[in-house]
mmCIF file as gemmi writes it, N, C-alpha and C atoms, coordinates in Angstrom:
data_model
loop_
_atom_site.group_PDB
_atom_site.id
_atom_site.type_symbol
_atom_site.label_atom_id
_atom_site.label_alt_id
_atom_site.label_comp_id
_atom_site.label_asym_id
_atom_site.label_entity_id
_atom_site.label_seq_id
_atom_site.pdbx_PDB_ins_code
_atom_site.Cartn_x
_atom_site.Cartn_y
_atom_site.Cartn_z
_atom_site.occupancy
_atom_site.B_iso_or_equiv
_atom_site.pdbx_formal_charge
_atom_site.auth_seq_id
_atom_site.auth_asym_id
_atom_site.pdbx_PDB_model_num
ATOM 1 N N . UNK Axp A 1 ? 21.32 13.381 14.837 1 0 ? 1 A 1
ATOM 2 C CA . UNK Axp A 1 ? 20.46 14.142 13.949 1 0 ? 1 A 1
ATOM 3 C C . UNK Axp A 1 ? 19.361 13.221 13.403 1 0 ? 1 A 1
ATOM 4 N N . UNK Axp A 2 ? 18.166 13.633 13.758 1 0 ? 2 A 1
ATOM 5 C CA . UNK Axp A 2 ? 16.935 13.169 13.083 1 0 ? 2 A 1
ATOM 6 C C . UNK Axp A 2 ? 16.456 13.478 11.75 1 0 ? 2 A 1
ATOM 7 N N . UNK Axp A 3 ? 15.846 12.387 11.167 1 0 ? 3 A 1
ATOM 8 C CA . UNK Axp A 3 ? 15.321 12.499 9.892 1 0 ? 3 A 1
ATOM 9 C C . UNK Axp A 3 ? 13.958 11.326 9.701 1 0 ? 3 A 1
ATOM 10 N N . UNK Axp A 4 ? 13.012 11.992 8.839 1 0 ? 4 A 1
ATOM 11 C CA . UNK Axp A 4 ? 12.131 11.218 8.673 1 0 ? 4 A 1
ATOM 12 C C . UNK Axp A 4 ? 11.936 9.857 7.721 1 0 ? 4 A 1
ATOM 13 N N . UNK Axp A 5 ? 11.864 8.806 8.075 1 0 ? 5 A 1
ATOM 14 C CA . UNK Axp A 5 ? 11.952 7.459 7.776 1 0 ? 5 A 1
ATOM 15 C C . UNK Axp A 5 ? 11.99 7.605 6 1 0 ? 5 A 1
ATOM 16 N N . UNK Axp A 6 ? 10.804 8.074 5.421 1 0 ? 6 A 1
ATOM 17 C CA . UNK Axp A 6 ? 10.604 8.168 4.035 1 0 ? 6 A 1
ATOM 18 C C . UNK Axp A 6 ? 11.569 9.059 3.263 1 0 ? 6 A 1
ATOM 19 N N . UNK Axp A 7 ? 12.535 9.918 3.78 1 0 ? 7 A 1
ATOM 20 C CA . UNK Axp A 7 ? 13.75 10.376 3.466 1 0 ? 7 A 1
ATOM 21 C C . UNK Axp A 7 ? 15.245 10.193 3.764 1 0 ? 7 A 1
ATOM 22 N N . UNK Axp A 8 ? 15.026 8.612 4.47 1 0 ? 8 A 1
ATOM 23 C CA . UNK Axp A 8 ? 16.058 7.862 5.159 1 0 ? 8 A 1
ATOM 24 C C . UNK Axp A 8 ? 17.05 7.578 3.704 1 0 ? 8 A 1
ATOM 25 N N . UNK Axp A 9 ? 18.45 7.306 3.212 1 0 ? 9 A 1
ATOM 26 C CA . UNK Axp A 9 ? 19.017 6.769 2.566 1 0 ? 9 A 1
ATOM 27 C C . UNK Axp A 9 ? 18.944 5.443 2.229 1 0 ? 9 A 1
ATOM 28 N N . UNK Axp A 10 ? 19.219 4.889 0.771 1 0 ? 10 A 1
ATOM 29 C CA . UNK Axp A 10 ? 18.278 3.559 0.891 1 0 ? 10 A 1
ATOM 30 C C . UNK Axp A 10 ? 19.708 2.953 1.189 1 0 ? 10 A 1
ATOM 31 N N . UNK Axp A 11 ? 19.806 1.567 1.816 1 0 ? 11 A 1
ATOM 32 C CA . UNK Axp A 11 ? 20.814 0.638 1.886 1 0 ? 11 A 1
ATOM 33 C C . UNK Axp A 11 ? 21.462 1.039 3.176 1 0 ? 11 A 1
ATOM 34 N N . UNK Axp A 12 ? 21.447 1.816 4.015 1 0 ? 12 A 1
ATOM 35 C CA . UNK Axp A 12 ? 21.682 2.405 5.249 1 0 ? 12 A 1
ATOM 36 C C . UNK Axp A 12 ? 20.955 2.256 6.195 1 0 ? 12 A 1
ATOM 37 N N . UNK Axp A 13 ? 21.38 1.223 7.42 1 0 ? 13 A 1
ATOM 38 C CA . UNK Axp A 13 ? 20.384 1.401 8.551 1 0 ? 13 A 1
ATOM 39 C C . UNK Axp A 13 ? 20.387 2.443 9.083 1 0 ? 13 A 1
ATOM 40 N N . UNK Axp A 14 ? 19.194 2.484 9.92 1 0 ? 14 A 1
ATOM 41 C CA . UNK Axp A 14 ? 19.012 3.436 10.426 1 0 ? 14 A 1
ATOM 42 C C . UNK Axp A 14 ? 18.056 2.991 11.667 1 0 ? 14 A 1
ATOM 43 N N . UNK Axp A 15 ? 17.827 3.684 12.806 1 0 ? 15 A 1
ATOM 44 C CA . UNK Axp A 15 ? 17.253 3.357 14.109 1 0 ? 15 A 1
ATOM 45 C C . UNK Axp A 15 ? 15.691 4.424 14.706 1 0 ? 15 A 1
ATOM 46 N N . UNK Axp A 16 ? 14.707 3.745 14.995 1 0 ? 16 A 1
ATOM 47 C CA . UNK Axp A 16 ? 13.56 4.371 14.821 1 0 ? 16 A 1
ATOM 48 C C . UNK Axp A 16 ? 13.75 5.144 16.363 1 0 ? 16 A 1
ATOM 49 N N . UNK Axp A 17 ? 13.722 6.87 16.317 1 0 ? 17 A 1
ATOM 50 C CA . UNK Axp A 17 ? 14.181 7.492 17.193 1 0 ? 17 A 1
ATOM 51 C C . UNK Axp A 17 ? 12.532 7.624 17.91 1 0 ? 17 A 1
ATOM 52 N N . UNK Axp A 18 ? 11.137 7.768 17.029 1 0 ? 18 A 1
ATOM 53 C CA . UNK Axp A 18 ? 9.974 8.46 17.091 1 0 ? 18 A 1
ATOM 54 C C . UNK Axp A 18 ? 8.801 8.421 16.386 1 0 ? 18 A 1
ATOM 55 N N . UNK Axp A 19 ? 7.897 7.457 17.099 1 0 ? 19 A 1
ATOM 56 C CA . UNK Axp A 19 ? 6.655 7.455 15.772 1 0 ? 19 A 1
ATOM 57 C C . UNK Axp A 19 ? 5.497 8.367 16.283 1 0 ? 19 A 1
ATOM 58 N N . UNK Axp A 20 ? 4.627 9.197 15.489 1 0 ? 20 A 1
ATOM 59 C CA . UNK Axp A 20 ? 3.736 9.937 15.73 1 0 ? 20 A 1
ATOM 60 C C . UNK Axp A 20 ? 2.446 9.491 15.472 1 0 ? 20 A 1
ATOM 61 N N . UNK Axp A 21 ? 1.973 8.596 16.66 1 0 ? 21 A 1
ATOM 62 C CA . UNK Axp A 21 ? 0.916 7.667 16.05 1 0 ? 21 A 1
ATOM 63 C C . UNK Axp A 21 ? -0.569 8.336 16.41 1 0 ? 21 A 1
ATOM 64 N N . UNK Axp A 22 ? -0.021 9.476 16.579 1 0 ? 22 A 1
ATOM 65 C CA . UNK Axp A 22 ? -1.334 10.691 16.496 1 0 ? 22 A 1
ATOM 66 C C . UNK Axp A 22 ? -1.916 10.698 14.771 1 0 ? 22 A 1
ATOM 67 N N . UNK Axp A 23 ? -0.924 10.539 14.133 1 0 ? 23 A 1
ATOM 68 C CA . UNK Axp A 23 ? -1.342 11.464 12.889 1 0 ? 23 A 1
ATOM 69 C C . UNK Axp A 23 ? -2.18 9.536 11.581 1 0 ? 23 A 1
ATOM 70 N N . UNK Axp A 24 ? -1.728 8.698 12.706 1 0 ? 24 A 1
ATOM 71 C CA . UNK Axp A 24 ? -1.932 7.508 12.06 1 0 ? 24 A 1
ATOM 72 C C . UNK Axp A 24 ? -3.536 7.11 12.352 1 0 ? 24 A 1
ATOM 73 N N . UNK Axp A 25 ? -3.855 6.093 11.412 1 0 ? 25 A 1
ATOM 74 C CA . UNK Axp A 25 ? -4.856 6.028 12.017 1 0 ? 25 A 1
ATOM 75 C C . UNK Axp A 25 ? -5.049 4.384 13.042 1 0 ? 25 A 1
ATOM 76 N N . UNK Axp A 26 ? -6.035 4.217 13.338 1 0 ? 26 A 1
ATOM 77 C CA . UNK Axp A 26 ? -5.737 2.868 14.625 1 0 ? 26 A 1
ATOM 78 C C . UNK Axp A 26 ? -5.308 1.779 13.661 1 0 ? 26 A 1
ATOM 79 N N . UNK Axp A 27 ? -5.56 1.174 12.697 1 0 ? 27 A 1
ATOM 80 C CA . UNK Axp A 27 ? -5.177 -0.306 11.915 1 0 ? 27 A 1
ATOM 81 C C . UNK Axp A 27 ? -3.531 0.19 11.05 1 0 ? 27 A 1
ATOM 82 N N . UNK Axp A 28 ? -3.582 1.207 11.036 1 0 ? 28 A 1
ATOM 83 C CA . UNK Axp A 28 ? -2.407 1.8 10.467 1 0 ? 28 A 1
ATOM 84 C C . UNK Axp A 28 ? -0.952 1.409 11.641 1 0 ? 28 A 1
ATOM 85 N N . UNK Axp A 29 ? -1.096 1.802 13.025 1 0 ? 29 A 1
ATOM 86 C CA . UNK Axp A 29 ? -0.641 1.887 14.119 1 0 ? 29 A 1
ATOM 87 C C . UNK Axp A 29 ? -0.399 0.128 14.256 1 0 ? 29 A 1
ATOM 88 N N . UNK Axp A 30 ? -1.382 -0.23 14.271 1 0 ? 30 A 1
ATOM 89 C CA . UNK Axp A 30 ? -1.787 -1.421 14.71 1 0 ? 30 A 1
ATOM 90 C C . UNK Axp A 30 ? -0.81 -2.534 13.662 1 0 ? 30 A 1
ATOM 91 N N . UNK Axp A 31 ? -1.278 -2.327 12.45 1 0 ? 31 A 1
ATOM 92 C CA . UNK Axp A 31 ? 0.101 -3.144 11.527 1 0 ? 31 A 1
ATOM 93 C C . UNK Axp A 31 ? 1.361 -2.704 11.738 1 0 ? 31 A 1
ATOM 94 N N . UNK Axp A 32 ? 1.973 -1.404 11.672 1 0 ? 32 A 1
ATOM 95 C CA . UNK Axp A 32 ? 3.317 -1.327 12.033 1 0 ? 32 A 1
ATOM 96 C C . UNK Axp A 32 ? 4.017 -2.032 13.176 1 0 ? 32 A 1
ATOM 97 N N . UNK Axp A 33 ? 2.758 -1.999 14.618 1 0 ? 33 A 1
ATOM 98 C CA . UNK Axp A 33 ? 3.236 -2.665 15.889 1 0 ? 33 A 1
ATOM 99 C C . UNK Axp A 33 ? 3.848 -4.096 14.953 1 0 ? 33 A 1
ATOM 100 N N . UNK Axp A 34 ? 2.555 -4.789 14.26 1 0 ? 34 A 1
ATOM 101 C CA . UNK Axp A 34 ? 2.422 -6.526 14.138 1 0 ? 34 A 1
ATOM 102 C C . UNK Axp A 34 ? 4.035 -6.463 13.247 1 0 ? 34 A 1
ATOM 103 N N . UNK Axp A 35 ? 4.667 -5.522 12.429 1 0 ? 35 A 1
ATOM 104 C CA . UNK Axp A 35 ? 5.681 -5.258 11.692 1 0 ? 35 A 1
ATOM 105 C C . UNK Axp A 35 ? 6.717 -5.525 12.685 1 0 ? 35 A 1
ATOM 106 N N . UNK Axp A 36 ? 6.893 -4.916 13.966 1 0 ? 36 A 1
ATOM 107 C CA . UNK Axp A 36 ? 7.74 -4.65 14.864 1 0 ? 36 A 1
ATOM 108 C C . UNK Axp A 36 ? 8.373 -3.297 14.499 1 0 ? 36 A 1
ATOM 109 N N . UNK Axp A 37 ? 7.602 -2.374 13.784 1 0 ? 37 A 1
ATOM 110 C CA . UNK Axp A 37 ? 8.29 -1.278 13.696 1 0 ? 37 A 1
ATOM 111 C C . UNK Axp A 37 ? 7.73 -0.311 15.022 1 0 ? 37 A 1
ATOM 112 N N . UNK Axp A 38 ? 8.723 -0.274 16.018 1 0 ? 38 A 1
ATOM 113 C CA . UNK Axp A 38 ? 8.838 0.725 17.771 1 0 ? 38 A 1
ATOM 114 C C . UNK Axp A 38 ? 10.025 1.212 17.793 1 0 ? 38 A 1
ATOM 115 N N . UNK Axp A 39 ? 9.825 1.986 18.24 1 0 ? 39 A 1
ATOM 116 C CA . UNK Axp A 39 ? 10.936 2.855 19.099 1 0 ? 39 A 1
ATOM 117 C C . UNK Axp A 39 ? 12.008 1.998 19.391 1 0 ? 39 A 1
ATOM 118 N N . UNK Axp A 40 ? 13.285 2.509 18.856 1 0 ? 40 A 1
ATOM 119 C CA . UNK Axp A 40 ? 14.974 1.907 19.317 1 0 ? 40 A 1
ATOM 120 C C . UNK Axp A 40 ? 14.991 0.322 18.05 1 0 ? 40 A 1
ATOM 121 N N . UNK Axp A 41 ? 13.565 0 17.124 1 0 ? 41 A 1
ATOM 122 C CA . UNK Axp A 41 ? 14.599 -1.079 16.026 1 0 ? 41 A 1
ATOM 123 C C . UNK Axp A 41 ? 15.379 -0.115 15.188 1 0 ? 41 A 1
ATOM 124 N N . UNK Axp A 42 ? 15.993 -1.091 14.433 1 0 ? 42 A 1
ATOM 125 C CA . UNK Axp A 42 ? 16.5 -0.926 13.856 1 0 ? 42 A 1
ATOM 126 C C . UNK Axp A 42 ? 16.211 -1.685 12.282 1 0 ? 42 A 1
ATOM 127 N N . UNK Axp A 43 ? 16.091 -0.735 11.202 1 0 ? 43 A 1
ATOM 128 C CA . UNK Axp A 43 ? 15.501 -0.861 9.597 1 0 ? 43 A 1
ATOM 129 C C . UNK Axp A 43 ? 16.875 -0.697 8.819 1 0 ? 43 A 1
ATOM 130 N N . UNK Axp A 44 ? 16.264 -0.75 7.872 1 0 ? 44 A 1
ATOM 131 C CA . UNK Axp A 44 ? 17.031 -0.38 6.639 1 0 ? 44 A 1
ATOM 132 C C . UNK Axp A 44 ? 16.423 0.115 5.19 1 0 ? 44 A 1
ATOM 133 N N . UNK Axp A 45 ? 16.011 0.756 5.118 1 0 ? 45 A 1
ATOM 134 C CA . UNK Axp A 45 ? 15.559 1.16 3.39 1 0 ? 45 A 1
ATOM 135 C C . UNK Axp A 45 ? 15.9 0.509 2.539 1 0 ? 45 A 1
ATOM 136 N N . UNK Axp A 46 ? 15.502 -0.574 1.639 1 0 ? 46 A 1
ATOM 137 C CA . UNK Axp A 46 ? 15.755 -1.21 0.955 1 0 ? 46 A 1
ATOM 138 C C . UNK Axp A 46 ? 15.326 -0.804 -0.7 1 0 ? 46 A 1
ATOM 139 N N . UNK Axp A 47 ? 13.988 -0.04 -1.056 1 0 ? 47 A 1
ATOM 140 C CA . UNK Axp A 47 ? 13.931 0.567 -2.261 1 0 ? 47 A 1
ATOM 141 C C . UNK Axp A 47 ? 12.721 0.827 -1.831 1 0 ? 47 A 1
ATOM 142 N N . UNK Axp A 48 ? 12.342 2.105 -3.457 1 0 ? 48 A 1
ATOM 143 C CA . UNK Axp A 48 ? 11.159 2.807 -3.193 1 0 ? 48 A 1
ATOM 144 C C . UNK Axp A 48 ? 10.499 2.216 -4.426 1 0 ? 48 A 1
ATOM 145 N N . UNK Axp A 49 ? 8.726 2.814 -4.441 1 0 ? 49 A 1
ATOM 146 C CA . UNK Axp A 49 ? 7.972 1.925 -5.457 1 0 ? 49 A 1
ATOM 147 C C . UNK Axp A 49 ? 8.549 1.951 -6.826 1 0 ? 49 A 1
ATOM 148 N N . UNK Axp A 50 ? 7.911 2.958 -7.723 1 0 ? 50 A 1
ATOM 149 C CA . UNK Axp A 50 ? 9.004 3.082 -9.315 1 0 ? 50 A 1
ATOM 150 C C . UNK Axp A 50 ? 9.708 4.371 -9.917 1 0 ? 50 A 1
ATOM 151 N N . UNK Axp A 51 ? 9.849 3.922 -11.055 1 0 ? 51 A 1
ATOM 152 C CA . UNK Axp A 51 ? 10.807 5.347 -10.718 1 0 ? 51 A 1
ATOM 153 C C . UNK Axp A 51 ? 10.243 6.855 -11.164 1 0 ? 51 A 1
ATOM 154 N N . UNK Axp A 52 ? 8.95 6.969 -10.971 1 0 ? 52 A 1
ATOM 155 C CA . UNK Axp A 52 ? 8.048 8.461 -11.064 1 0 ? 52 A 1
ATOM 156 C C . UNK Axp A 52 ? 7.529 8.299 -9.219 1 0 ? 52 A 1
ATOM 157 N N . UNK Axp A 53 ? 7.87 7.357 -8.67 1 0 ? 53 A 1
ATOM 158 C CA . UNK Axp A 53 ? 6.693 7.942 -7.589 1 0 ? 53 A 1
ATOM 159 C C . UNK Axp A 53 ? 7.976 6.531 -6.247 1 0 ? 53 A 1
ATOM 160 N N . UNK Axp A 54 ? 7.619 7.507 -5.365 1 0 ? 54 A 1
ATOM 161 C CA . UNK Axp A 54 ? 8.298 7.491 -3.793 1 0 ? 54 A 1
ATOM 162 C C . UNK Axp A 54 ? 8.235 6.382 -3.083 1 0 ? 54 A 1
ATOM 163 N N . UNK Axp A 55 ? 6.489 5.586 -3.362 1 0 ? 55 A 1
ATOM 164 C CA . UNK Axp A 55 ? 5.488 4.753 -2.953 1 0 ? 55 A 1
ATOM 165 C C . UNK Axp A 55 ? 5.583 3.823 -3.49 1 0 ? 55 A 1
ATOM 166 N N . UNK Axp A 56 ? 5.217 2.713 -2.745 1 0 ? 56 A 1
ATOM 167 C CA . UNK Axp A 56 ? 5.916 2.455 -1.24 1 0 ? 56 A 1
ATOM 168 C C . UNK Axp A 56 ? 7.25 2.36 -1.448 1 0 ? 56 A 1
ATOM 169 N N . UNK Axp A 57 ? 7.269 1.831 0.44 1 0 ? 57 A 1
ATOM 170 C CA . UNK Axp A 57 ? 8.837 1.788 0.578 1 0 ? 57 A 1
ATOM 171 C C . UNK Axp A 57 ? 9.432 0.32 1.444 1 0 ? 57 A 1
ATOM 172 N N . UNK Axp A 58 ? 10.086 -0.233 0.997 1 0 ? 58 A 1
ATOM 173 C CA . UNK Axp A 58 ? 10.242 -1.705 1.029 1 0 ? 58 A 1
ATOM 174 C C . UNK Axp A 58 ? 11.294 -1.547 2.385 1 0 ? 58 A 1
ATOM 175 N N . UNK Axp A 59 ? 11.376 -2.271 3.758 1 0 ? 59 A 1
ATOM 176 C CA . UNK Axp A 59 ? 12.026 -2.199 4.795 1 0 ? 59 A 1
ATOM 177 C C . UNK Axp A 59 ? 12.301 -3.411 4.907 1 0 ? 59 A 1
ATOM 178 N N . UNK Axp A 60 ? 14.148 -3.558 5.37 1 0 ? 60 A 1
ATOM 179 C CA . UNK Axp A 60 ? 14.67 -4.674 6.034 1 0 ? 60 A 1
ATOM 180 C C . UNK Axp A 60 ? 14.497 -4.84 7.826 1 0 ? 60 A 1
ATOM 181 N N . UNK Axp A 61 ? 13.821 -5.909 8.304 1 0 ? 61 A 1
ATOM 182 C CA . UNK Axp A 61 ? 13.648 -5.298 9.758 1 0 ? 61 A 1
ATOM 183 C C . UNK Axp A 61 ? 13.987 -7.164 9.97 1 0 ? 61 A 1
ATOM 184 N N . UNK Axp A 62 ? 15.229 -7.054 10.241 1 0 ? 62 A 1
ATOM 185 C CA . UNK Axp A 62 ? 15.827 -7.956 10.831 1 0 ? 62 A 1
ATOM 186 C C . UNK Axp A 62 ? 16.129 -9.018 9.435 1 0 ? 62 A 1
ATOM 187 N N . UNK Axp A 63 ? 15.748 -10.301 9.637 1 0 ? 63 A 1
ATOM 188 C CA . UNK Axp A 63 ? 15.349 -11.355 8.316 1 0 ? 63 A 1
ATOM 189 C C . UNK Axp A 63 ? 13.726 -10.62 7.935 1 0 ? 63 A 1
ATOM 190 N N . UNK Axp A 64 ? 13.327 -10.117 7.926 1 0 ? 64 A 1
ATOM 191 C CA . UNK Axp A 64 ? 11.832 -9.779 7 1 0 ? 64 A 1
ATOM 192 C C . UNK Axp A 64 ? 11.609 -8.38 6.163 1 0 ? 64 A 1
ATOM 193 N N . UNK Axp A 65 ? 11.463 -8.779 5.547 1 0 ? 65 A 1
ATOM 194 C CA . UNK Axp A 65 ? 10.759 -7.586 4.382 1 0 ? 65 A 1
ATOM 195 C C . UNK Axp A 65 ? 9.788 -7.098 4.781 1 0 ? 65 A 1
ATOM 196 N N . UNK Axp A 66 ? 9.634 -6.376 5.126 1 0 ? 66 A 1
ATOM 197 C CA . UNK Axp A 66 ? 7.817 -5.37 4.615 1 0 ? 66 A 1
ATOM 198 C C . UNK Axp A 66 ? 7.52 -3.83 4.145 1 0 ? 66 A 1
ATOM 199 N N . UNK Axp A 67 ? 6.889 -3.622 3.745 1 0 ? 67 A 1
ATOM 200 C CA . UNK Axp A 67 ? 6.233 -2.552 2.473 1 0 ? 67 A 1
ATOM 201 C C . UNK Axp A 67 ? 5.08 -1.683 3.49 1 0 ? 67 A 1
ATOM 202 N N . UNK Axp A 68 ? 5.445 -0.208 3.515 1 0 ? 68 A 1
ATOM 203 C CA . UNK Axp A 68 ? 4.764 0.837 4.172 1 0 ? 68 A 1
ATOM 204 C C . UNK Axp A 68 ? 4.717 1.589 2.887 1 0 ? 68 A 1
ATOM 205 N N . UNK Axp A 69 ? 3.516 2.411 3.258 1 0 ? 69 A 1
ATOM 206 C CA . UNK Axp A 69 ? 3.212 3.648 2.742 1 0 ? 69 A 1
ATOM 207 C C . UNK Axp A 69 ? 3.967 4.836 2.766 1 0 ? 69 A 1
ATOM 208 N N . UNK Axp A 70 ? 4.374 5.625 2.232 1 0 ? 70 A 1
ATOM 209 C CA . UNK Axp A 70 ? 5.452 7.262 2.354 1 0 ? 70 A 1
ATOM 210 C C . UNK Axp A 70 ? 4.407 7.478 3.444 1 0 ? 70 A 1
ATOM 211 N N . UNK Axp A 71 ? 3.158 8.108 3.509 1 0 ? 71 A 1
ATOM 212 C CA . UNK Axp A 71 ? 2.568 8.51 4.83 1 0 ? 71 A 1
ATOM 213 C C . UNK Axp A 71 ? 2.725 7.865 6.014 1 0 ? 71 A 1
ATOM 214 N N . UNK Axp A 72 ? 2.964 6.573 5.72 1 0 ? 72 A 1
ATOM 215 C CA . UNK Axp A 72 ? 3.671 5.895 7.232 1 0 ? 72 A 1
ATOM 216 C C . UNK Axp A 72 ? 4.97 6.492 7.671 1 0 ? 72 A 1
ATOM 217 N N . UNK Axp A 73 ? 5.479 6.387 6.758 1 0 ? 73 A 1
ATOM 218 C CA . UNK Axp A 73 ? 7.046 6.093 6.793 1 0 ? 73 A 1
ATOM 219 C C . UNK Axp A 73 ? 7.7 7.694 7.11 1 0 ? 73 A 1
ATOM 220 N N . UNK Axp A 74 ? 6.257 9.003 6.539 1 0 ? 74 A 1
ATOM 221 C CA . UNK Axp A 74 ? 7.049 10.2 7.105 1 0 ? 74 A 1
ATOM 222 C C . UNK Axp A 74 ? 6.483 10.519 8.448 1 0 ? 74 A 1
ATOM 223 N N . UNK Axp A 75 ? 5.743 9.838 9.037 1 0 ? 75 A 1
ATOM 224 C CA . UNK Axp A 75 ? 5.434 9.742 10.678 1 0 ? 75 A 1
ATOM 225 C C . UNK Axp A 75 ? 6.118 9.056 11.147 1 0 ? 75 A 1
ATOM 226 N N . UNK Axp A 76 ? 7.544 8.299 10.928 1 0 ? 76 A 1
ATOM 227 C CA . UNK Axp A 76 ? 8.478 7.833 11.401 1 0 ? 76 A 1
ATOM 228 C C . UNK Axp A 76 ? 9.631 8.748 11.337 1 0 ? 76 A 1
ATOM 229 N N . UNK Axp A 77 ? 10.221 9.032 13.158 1 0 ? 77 A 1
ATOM 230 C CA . UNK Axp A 77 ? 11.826 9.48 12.714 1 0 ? 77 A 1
ATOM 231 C C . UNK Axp A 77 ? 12.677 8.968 13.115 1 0 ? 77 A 1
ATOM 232 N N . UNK Axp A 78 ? 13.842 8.899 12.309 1 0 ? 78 A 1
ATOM 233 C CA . UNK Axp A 78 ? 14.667 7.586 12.596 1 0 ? 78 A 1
ATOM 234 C C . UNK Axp A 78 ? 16.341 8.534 12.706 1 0 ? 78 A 1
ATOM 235 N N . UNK Axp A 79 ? 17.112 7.618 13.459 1 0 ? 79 A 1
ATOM 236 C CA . UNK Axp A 79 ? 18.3 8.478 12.966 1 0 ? 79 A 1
ATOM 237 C C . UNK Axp A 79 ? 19.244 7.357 13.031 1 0 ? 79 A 1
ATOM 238 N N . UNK Axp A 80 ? 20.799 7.486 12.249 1 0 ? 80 A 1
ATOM 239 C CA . UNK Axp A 80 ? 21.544 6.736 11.86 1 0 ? 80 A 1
ATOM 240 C C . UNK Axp A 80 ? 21.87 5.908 13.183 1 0 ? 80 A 1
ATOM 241 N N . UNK Axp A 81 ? 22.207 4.394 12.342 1 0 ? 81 A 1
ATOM 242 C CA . UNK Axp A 81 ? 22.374 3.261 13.454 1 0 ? 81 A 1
ATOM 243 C C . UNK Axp A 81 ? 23.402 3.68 13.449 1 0 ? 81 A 1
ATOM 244 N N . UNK Axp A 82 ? 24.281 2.736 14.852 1 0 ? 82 A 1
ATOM 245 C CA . UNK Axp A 82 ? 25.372 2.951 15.628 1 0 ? 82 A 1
ATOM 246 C C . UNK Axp A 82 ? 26.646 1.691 14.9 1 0 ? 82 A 1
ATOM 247 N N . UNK Axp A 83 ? 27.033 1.818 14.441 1 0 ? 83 A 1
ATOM 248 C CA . UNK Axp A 83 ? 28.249 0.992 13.665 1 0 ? 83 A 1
ATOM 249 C C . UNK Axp A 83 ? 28.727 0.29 14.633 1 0 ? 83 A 1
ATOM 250 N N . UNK Axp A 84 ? 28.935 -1.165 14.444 1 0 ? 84 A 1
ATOM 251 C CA . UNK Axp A 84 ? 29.327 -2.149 15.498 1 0 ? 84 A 1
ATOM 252 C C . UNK Axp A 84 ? 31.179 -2.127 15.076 1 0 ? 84 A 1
């Protein structure tokens, strides 16, 4: 079951099933690649901006941190990682 990245559970990986890099724009696309956020990693939601607003959203992607936009993050669909 799919769900979109910015409504992912925080502290739960999860695995990027689908990005819609139609709706992105090219430098938008272009940083997520330099992120390594593609098809089949694997993230984790780590927290959202404060506590009135969604924005941003802080991602574990391997050892690195990085910080997307909710509009990124709901052109991402991700669905639960596979438990080792």
């Amino acid at each position: 079951m799919t769900s979109k990245l910015d409504s992912a559970p925080l502290g739960t990986a999860v695995r990027i099933t689908r990005i819609d890099w139609d709706i992105l724009s090219h430098d938008e696309g272009r940083r997520l690649r330099e992120f390594g956020l593609l098809e089949g990693v694997e993230v984790k939601p780590l927290h959202r901006g404060s506590l009135f607003s969604r924005e941003p959203l802080a991602l574990g992607i391997g050892r690195m941190q990085v910080i997307i936009r909710g509009r990124q993050a709901a052109a991402i669909e991700v669905e639960p990682a596979a438990t080792a």
